[in-house]
C-alpha positions in Angstrom: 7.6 -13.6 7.2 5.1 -12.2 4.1 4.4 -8.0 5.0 1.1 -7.0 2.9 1.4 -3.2 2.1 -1.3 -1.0 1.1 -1.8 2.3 -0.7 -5.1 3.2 0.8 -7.2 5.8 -1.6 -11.1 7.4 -1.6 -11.2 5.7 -5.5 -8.8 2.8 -5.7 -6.4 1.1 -3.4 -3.4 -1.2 -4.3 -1.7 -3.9 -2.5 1.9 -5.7 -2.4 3.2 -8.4 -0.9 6.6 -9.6 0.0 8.1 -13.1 -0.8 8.5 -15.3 2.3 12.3 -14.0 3.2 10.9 -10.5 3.4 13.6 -9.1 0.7 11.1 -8.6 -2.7 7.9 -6.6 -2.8 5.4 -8.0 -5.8 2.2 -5.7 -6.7 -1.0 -7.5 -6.3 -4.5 -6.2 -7.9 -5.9 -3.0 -7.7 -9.2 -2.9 -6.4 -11.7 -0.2 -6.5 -12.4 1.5 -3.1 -16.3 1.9 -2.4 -15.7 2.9 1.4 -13.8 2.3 3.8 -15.3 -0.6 5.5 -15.2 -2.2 2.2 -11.4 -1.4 2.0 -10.8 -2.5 5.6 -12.5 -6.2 5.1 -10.9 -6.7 1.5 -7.2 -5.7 3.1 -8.3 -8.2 5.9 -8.8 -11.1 3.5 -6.2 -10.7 1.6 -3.8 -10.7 4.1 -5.1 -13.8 5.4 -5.0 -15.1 2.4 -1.7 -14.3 1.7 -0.2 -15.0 5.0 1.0 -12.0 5.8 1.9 -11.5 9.7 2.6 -7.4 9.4 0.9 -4.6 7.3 2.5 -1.5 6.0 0.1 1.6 5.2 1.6 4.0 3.2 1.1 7.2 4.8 0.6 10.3 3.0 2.7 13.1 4.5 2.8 16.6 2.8 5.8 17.8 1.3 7.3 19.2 4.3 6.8 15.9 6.9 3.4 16.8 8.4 0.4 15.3 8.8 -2.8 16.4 6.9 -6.1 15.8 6.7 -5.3 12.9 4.3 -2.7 11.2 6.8 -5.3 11.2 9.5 -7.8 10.1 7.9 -5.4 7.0 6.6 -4.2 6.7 10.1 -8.3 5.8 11.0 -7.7 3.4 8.3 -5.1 2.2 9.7 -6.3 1.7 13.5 -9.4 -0.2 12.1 -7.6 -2.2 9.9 -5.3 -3.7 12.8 -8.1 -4.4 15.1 -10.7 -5.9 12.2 -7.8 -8.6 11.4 -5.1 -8.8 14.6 -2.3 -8.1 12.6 -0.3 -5.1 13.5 0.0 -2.1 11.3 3.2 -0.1 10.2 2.7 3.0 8.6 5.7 4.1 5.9 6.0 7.4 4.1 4.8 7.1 0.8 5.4 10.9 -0.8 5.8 10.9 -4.2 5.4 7.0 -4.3 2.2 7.5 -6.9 4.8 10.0 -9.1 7.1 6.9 -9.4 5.2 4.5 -10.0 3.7 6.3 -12.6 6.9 7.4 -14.4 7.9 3.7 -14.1 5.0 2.6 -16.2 5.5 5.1 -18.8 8.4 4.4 -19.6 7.8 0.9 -19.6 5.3 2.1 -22.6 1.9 1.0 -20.8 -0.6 2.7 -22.3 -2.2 6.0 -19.9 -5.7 3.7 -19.8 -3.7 0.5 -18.5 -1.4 2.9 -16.1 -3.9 4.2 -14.2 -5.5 0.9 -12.9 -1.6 -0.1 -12.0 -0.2 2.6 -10.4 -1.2 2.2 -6.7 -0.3 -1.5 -7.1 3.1 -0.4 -8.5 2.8 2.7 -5.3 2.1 -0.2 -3.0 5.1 -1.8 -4.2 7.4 1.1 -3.7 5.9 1.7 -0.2 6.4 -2.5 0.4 10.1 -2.6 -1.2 11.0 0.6 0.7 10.2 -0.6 3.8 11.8 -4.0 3.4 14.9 -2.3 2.4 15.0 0.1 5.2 14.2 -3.3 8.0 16.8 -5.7 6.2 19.9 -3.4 6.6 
């Protein structure tokens, strides 16, 4: 079963998809965010597209495991998104996911201009590969 996973952001959102066993997470393309509809209907194709028959929101708790106004405003994200395209959403912690994947690319030596269109596809990934982890044990 392919799981789509998406790091939902006001600027740019990325996306990652698992392979068909459900054990690796693979970034896909950053796209940039104009509004939420427009994030809600690309999410939507592309997991029809892809095949994917679950999708995991990273959630954006703060620090000490509550909920601001960022996680509630992902959650509406979230409750849209499942009833635009049938598919149920999950919703996995993604603190610090954004801080990893950014350290990642540095020190794979991408340069700061190239990191910054890839690091909510490599967030997405984290949030994906985390998830899968966590389910397969």
């Amino acid at each position: 079963m392919r799981v789509l996973s998406v790091d939902y952001g006001d600027v740019r959102t990325g996306l990652a998809i698992s392979d068909l066993l459900g054990i690796i997470a693979s970034p896909l393309p950053t796209f940039k965010t104009k509004s939420m509809r427009n994030a809600i209907d690309y999410v939507s194709n592309a997991a029809k597209e892809h095949g994917a028959e679950k999708i995991v929101v990273g959630l954006p708790l703060n620090m000490d495991g509550s909920e601001g106004e960022r996680a509630q405003k992902t959650k509406a994200f979230g409750r849209v998104l499942e009833r635009v395209c049938g598919i149920s959403v999950i919703y996995e912690d993604e603190r610090l996911t954004s801080v990893e994947a950014e350290s990642i690319l540095s020190e794979g030596n991408v340069k700061r201009a190239e990191r910054k269109q890839l690091v909510d596809s490599m967030a997405a990934r984290l949030i994906l590969q985390s998830y899968l982890d966590r389910t397969n044990k």
